[in-house]
Wavefront OBJ file of the C-alpha trace (Angstrom):
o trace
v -176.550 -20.054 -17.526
v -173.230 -18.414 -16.570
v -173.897 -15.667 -19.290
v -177.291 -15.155 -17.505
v -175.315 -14.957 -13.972
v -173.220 -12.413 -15.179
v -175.613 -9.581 -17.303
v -177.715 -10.023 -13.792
v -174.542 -9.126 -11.811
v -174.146 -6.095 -14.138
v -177.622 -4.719 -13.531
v -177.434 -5.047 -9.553
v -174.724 -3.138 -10.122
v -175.429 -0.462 -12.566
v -179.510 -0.336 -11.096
v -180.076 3.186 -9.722
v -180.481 2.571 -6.238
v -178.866 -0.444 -5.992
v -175.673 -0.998 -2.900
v -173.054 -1.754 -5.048
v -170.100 -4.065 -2.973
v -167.033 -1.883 -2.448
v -165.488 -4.448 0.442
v -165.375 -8.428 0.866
v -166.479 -10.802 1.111
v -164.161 -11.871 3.655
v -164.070 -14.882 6.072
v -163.260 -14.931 9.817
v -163.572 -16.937 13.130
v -163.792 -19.887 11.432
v -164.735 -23.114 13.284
v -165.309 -26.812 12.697
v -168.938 -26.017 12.096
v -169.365 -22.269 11.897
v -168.140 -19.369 10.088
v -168.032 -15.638 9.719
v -169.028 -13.938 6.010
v -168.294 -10.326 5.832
v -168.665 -7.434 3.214
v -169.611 -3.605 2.576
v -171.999 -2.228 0.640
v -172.237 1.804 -0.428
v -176.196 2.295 1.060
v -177.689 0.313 3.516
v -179.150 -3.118 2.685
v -180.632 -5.961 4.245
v -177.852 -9.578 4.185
v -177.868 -12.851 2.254
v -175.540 -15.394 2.429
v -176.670 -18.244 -0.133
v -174.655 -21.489 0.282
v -173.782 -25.113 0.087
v -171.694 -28.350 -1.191
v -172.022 -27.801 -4.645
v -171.675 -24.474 -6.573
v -174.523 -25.453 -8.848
v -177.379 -25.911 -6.292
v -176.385 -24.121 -3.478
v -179.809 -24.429 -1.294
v -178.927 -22.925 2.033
v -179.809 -19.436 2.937
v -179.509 -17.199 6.097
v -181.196 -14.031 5.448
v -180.545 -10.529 8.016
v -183.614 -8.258 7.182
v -182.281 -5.088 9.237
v -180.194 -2.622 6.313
v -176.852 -2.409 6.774
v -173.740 -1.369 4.877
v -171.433 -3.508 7.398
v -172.908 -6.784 6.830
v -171.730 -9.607 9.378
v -173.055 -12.577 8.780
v -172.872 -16.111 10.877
v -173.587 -19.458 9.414
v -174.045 -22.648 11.899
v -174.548 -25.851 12.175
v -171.955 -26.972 9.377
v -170.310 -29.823 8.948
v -166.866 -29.867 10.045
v -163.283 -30.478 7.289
v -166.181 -29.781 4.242
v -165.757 -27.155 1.149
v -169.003 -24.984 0.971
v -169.830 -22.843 -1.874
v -171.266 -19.255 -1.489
v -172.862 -16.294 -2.561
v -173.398 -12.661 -1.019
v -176.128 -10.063 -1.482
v -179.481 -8.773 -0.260
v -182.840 -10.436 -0.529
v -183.303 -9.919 -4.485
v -178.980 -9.045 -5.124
v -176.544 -11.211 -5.974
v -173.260 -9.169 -5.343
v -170.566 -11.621 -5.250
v -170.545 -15.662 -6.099
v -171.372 -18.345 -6.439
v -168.532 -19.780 -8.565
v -165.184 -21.615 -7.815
v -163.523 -19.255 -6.277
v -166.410 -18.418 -3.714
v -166.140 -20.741 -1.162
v -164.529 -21.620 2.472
v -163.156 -24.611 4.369
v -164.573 -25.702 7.703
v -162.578 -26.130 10.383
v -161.422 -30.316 11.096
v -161.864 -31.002 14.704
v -159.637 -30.397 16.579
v -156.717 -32.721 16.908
v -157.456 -33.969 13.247
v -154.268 -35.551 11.472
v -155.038 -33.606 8.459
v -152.350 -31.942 6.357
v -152.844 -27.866 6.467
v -151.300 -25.037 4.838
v -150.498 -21.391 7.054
v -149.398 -18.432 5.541
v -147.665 -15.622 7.056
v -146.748 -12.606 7.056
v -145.540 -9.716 8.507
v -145.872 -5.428 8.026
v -147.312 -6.184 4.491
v -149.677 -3.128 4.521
v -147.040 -0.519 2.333
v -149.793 -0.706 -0.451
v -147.074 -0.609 -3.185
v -145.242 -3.097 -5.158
v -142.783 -4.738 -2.566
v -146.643 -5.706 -1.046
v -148.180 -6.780 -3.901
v -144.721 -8.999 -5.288
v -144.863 -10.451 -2.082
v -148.366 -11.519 -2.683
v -147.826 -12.620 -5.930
v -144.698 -14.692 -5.551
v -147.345 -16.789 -2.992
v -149.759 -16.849 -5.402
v -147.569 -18.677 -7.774
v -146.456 -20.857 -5.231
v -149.519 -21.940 -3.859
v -151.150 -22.576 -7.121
v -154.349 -24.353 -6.740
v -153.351 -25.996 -3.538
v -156.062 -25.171 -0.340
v -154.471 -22.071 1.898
v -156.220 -22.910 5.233
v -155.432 -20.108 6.982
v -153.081 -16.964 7.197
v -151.999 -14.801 9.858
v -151.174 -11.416 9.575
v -148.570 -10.038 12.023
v -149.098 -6.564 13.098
v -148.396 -3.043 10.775
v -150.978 -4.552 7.963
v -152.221 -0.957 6.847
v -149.488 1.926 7.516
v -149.262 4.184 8.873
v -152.415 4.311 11.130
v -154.334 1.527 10.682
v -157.053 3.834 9.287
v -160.386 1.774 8.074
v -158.867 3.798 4.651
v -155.517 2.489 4.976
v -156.967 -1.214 5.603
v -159.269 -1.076 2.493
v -155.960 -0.187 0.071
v -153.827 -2.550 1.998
v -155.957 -5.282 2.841
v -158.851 -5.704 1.064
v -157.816 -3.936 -2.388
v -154.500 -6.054 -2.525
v -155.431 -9.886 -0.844
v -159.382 -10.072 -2.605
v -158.303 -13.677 -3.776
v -157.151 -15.210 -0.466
v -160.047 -13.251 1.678
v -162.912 -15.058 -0.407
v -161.946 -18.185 0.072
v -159.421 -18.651 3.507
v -159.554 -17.168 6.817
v -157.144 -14.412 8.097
v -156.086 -14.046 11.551
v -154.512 -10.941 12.714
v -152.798 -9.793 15.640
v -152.518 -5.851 16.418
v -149.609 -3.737 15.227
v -148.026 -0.374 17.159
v -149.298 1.604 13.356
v -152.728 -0.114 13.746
v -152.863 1.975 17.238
v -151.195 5.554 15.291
v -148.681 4.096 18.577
v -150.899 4.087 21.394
v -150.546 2.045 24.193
v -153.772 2.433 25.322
v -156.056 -0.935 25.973
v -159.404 -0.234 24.304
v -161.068 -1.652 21.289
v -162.099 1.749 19.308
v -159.071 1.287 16.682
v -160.721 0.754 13.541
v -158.841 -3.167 13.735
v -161.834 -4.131 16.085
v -164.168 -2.995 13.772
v -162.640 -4.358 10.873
v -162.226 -8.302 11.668
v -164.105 -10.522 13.608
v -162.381 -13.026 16.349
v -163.035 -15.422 19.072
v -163.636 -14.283 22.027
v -165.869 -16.959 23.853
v -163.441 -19.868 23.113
v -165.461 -20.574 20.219
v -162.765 -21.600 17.710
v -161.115 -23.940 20.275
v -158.903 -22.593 23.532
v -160.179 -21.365 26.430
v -162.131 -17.819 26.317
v -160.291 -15.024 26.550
v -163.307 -12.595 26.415
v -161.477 -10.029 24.317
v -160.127 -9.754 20.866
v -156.606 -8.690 22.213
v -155.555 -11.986 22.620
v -157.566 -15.061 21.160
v -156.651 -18.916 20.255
v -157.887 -21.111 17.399
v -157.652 -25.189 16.789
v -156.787 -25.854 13.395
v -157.124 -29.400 13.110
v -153.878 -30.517 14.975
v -152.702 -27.335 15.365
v -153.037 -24.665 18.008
v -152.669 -20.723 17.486
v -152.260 -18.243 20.288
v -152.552 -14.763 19.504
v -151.394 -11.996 21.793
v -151.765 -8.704 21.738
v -147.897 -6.892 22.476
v -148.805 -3.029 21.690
v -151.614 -2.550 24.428
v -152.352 -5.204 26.947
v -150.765 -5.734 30.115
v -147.288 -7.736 29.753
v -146.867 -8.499 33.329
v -146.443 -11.907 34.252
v -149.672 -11.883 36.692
v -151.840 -9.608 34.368
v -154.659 -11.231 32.648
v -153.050 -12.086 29.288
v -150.519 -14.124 31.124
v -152.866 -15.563 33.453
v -154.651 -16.199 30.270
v -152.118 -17.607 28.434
v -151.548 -20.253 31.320
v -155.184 -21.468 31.454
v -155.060 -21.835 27.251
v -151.726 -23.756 27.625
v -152.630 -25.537 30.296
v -156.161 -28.059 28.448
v -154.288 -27.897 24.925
v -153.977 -31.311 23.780
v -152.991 -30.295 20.172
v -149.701 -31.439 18.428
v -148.288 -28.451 17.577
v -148.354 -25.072 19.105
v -147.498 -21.465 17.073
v -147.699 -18.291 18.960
v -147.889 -14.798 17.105
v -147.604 -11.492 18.344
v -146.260 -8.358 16.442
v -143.051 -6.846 19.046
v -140.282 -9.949 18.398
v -138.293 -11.060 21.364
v -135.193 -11.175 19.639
v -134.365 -8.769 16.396
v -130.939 -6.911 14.961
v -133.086 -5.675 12.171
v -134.770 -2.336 12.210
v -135.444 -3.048 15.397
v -132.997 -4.202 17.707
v -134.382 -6.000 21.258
v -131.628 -5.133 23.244
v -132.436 -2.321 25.455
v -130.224 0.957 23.840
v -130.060 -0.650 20.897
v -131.673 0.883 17.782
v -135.105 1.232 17.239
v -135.333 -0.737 20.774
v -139.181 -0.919 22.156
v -139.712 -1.894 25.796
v -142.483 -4.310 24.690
v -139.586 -6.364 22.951
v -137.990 -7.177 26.459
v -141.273 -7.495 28.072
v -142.542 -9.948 25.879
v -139.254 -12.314 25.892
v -138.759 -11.487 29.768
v -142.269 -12.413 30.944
v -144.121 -14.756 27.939
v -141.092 -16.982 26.693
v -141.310 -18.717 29.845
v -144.923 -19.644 29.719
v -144.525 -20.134 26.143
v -141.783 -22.678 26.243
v -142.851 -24.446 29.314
v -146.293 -24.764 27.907
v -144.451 -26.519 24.612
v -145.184 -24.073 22.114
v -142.830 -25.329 18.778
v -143.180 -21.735 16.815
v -143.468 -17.771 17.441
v -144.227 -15.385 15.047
v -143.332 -12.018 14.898
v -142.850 -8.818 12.759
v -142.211 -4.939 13.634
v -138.662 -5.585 12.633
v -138.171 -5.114 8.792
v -136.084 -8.186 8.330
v -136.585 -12.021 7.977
v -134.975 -13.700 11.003
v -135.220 -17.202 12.315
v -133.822 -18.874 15.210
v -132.166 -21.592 16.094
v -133.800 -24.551 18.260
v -134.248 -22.245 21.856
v -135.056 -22.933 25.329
v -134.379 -21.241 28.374
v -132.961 -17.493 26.838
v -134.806 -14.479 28.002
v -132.341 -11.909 28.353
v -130.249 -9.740 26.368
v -127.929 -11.122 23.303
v -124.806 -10.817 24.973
v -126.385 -13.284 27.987
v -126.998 -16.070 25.087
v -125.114 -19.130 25.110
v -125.525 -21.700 22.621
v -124.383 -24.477 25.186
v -127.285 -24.175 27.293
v -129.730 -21.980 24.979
v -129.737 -24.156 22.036
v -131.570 -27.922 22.488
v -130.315 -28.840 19.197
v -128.131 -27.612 16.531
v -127.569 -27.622 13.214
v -130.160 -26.009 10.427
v -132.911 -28.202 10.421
v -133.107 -28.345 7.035
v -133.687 -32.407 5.709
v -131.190 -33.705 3.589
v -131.501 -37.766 2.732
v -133.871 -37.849 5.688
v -130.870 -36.219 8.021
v -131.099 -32.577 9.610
v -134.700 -32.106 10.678
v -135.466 -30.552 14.066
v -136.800 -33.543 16.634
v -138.784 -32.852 19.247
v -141.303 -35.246 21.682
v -144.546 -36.133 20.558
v -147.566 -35.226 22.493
v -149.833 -37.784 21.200
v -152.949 -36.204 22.266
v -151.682 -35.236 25.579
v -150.662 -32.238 27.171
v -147.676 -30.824 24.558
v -144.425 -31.485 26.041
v -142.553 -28.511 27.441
v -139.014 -27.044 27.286
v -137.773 -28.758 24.581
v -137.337 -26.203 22.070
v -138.835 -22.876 20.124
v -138.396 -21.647 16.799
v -138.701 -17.916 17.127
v -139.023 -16.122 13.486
v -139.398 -12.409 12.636
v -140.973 -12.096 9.441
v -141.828 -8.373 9.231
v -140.476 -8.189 5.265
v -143.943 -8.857 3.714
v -144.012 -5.250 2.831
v -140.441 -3.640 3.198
v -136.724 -3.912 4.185
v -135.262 -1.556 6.597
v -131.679 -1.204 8.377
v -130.393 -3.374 10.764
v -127.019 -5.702 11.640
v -129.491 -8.738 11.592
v -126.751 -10.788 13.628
v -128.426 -11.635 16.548
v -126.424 -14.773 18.279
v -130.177 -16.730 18.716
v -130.400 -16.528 14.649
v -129.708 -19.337 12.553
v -130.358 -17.399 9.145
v -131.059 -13.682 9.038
v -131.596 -11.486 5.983
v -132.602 -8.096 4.870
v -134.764 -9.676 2.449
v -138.659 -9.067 1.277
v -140.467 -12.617 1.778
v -143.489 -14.055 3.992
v -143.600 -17.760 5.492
v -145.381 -21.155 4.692
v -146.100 -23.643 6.340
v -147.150 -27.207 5.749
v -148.257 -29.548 8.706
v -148.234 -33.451 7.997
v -149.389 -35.324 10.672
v -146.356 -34.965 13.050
v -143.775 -33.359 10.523
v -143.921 -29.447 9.844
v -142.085 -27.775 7.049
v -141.784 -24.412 6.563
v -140.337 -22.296 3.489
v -139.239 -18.702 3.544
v -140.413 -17.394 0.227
v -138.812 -14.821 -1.473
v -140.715 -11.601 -3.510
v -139.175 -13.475 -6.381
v -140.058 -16.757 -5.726
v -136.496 -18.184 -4.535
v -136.511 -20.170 -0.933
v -133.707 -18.777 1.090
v -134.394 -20.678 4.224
v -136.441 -23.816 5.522
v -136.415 -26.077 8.145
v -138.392 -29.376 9.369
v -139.544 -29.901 12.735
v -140.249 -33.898 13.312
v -142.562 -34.928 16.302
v -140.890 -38.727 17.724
v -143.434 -40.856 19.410
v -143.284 -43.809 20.766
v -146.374 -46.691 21.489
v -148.096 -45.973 24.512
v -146.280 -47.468 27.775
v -146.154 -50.892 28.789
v -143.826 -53.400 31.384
v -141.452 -56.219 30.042
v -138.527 -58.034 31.488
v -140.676 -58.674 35.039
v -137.575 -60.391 37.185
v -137.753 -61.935 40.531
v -134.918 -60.499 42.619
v -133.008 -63.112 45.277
v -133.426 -59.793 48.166
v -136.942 -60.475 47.090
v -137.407 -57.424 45.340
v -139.075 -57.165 41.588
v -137.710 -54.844 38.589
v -138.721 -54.357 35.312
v -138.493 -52.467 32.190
v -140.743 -49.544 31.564
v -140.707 -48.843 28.103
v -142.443 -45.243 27.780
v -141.991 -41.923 25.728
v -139.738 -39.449 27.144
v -139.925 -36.020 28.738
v -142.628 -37.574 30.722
v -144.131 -38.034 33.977
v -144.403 -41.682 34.858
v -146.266 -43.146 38.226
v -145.588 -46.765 38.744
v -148.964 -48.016 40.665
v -149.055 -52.012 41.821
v -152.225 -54.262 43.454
v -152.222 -57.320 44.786
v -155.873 -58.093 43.410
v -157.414 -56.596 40.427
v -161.282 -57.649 41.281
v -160.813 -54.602 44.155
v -161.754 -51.403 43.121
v -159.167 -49.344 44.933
v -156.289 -51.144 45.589
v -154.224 -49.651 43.149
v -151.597 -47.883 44.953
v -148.409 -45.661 43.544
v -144.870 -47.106 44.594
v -142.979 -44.940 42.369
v -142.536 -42.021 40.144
v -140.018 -41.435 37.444
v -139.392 -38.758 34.796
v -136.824 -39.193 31.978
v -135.955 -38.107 28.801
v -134.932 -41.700 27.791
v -137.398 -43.996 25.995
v -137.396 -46.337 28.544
v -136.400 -46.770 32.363
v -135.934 -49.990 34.696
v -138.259 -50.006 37.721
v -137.465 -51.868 41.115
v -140.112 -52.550 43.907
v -138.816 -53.299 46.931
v -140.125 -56.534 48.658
v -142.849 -57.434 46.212
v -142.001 -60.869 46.180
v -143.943 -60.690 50.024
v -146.690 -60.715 48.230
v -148.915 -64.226 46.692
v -149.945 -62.111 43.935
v -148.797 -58.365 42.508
v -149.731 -56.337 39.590
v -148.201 -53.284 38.336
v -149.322 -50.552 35.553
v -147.866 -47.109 34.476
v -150.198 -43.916 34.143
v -149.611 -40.304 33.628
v -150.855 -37.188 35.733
l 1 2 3 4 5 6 7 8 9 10 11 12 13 14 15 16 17 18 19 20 21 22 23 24 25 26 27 28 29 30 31 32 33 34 35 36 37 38 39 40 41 42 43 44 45 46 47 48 49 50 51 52 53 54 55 56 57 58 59 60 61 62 63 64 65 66 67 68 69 70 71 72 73 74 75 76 77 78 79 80 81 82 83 84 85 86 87 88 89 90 91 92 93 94 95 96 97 98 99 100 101 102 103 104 105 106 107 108 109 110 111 112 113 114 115 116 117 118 119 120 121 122 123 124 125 126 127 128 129 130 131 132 133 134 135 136 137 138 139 140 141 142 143 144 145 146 147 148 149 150 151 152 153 154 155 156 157 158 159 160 161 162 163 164 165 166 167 168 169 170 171 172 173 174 175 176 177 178 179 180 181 182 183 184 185 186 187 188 189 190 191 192 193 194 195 196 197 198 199 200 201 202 203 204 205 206 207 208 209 210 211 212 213 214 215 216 217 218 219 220 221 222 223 224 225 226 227 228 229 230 231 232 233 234 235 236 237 238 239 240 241 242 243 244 245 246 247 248 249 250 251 252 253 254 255 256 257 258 259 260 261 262 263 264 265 266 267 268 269 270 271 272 273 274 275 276 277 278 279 280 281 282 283 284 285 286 287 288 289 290 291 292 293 294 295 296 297 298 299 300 301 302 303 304 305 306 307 308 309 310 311 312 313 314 315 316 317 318 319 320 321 322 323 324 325 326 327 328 329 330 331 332 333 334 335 336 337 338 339 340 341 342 343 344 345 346 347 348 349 350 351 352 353 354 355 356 357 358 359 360 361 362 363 364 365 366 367 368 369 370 371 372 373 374 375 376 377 378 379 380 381 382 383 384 385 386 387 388 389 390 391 392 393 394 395 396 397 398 399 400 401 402 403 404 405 406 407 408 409 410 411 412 413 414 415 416 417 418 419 420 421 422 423 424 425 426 427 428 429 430 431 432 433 434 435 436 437 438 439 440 441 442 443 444 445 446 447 448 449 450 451 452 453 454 455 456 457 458 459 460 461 462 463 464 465 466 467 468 469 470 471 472 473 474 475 476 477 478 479 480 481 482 483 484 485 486 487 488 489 490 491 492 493 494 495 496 497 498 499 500 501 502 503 504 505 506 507 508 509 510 511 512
């Protein structure tokens, strides 16, 4: 049978007058029960997308009768977290799959404890061998393990972002993660030849696919600028630093606030391509070398939002260097104005050593993520090349001239995350751990002499905490608020004045 499969491949495409497949397939805007199949074919054809569970009878079929060479496919009604099996074509070609290493993972709902793999990188698209040892050094890492996504960071097809330049950068160079996992760009200065100018005619918006309607989790941002995803338990914002407005009332901000704002994931990652803070071959200080106003922009007018709205990572390239911060909060000007005393929530490397040295930050828990208490901000523009640069910015906790990319590996509520090497070395990692706590509840209820009654209010910290008490539960509406406390401490003891007037009281503890 799989000698049969292949002579028919052949003939489809040796047959005179056959499209023969010179791009894809490809996956995009992946959700927990959709997904996008793309490809190209040399003449104009009509689109099949033959799928299912197993590789053996796949016996699903969505079938586009209008010919095309750009063939855009959307399959529905899936079931979400499940491994489907696929094949490409036209209504009597078969031009790619079935097999093992056709197929692509649904999205898990979102907020799904599910471990998940992210790749990264950063200015890969040099289409020579620094690219391509990059690539491989994954590869080997990865091994048969599930890659559920990867993002791609700006600069993937020097030096114009041509649809060319794309197909020997891209597609030509990452065919084995494109058939089976979903990429995720964000848009580079070299994918706009270094225009500023906010339209969608570079050949990037032609090229991939993204949400726009808040289909793949977030709230719509009706433009593939700037777009989020859910990814189980995770939640990725994409901006768009080259072209769209930066100012802190324009409408990717506003944007940005309204995404941040109903998120209820565990962890948050931001990408973009201009990084807030660089000393590589691009330096973010104003005067500095290589210095691009959208640098300062972006860390000026975003890192607020960002960090208030409790994003944990930010991803950036443009500068030819591997960079990665400290624990941040609260820095948004130039280096000299950084001071590790305030700037830095907590120190050390974050690397785990005998269970000691991991990054800890509050747990959401399905709430709103909890804000201010620390960024990781990495530059990871070396997927490609290494250019010039003092890479000693004060915010850095490791810095290196180095070619690599970034992985990432979510566990319920710890993340690690490896830079990799071109030749397969790890030069840096860290751990952040999520602490949570059971939800709140009231012991140590004492009677006061003054006629006053305190408790303990044992709760999670870095939280709002409104102390409500009735005298009679059967009443709908009596509940009433006689107190509000924030802390960062995982508990906090409560008095209420005069209670004790009362023949009966009852207190609870509730969040806005």
């Amino acid at each position: 049978m799989k000698f049969f499969a292949c002579l028919l491949l052949l003939a489809a495409a040796i047959a005179p007058g056959m499209a023969a497949l010179t791009r894809g397939p490809y996956l995009q805007d992946s959700t927990p029960g959709s997904i996008v199949i793309r490809w190209r074919t040399s003449t104009a054809e009509s689109s099949r997308v033959i799928y299912g569970t197993n590789p053996a009878t796949c016996d699903l079929t969505n079938n586009i009768d209008a010919g095309v060479t750009e063939h855009i496919v959307t399959l529905t009604n899936l079931s979400a977290d499940t491994k489907y099996f696929y094949s490409i074509g036209a209504s009597n070609t078969t031009l790619a799959g079935p097999g093992a290493n056709h197929f692509f993972l649904t999205h898990p709902l979102s907020g799904t404890p599910k471990p998940l793999r992210v790749w990264i990188i950063g200015d890969a698209g040099t289409k020579d061998a620094s690219q391509v040892a990059v690539r491989n050094a994954f590869e080997t890492f990865n091994g048969t393990n599930t890659l559920h996504a990867w993002l791609q960071l700006g600069d993937n097809a020097y030096d114009s972002g041509y649809d060319s330049e794309y197909q020997s950068a891209v597609f030509n160079i990452y065919t084995n993660e494109l058939r089976n996992s979903v990429t995720w760009p964000t848009l580079g200065n070299h994918e706009t030849v270094q225009s500023t100018a906010y339209v969608d005619t570079y050949p990037y918006f032609s090229i991939f696919t993204l949400p726009t309607a808040g289909e793949a989790g977030g709230v719509a941002s009706g433009t593939e600028h700037y777009y989020s995803f859910d990814l189980g338990m995770v939640h990725f914002i994409c901006l768009d630093s080259m072209t769209a407005d930066r100012a802190t009332n324009g409408a990717m901000a506003t944007w940005l606030r309204s995404d941040l704002a109903v998120t209820t994931s565990r962890w948050l990652i931001a990408f973009w391509h201009h990084p807030p803070y660089s000393k590589g071959s691009h330096d973010s200080d104003p005067g500095g070398s290589g210095y691009d106003v959208q640098m300062g922009e972006m860390r000026a007018n975003f890192l607020p939002i960002l960090e208030n709205g409790g994003v944990d990572l930010v991803f950036s390239g443009h500068s030819h260097a591997y960079e990665r911060s400290k624990l941040l909060n609260g820095h948004y000007g130039i280096s000299t104005t950084f001071n590790a005393a305030t700037n830095v929530v907590q120190t050390g490397s974050g690397r785990e050593t005998n269970g000691v040295g991991a990054y800890h930050k509050p747990d959401g828990l399905g709430e709103h993520p909890v804000g201010n208490r620390g960024t990781i901000y990495t530059v990871a523009g070396s997927s490609g090349k290494v250019s010039g640069g003092t890479v000693n910015h004060p915010a850095m906790f490791y810095s290196a001239l180095t070619l690599g990319s970034v992985v990432l590996d979510f566990n319920t509520n710890r993340l690690d995350a490896i830079f990799l090497r071109e030749t397969g070395a790890t030069n840096d990692s860290f751990t952040i751990i999520k602490d949570g706590t059971c939800p709140p509840r009231l012991t140590d209820l004492t009677p006061l002499t003054n006629g006053d009654f305190q408790f303990t209010v044992l709760t999670r910290g870095y939280r709002t905490n409104i102390i409500e008490a009735s005298t009679c539960l059967a009443v709908t509406g009596a509940w009433q608020p006689v107190g509000t406390n924030t802390t960062t401490n995982a508990f906090f003891s409560f008095t209420h004045t005069n209670a004790l007037t009362n023949a009966s009281q009852f207190y609870r503890v509730r969040r806005p």
